[in-house]
N, C-alpha and C positions, 0 to 999 in steps of 0.2 A: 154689500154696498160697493158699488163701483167708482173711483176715481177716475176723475179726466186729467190726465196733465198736458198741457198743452206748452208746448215753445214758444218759445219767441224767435221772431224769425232772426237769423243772422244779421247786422246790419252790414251794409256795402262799405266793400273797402275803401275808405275816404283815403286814401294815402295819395298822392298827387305823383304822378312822374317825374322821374327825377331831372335833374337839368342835361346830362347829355343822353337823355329817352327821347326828350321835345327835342333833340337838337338832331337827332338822327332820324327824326318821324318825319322831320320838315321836308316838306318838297323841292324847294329849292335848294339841297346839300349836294348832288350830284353837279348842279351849275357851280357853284360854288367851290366844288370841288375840281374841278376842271380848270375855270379862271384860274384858282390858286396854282396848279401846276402850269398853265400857261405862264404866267408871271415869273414861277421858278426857272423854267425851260428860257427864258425871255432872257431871265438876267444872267444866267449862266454862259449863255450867248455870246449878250453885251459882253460880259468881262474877257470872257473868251477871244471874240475877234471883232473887239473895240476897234483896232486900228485899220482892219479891213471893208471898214464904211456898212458893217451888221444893221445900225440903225439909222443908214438913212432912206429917206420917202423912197427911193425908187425901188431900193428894196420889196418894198409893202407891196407897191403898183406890179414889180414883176411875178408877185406872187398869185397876185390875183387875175391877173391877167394870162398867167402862164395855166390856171386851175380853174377857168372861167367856165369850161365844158359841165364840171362838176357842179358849180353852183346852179347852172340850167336844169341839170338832172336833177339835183335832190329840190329844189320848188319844184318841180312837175311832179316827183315823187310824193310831195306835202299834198298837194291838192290831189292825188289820187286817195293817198291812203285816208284822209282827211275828209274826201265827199263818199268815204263807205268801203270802197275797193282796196283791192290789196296787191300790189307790185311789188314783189321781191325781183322779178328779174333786169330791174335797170342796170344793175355792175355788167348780168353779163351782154346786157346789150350795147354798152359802153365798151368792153373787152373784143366784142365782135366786131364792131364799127372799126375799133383800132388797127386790128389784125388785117381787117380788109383792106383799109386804108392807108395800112404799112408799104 
């Protein structure tokens, strides 16, 4: 006489991730990571050269007007890589521009 034994199948491991598993799974940790050192870097700054006018507006304005070139390139860079294509060579067409233009 033959016996069947049969299993029962394992059941699934019900155990839930734990709370810093979701917290590093998150897509947003890398933004957030960054803001947070921006903030560090910011205030470090401020206390630093408080008195040498760090935080005021024109500040801001010459920074971004001084790196305006860059904010051109990387949107153009967005909508290349973004409609399919792939441009790794903007730095050095930016590098070459320079040199000539030096």
């Amino acid at each position: 006489m033959t016996t069947t034994t049969t299993r029962e199948p394992a059941a699934p491991d019900s155990r839930t991730p734990g709370r810093a598993a979701r917290i590093l799974a998150d897509r947003r940790l890398p933004v957030l990571v960054t803001a947070g050192l921006f903030l560090v870097m910011y205030a470090v700054g401020l206390s630093r050269y408080q008195n040498y006018g760090f935080a005021e507006t024109q500040v801001f304005l010459n920074l971004f007007i001084d790196n305006s070139y860059l904010l051109v390139a990387a949107v153009g860079a967005t909508f290349v890589i973004l409609s399919g294509g792939i441009d790794l060579s903007v730095g050095s067409v930016i590098g070459f521009t320079t040199m000539f233009t030096a």
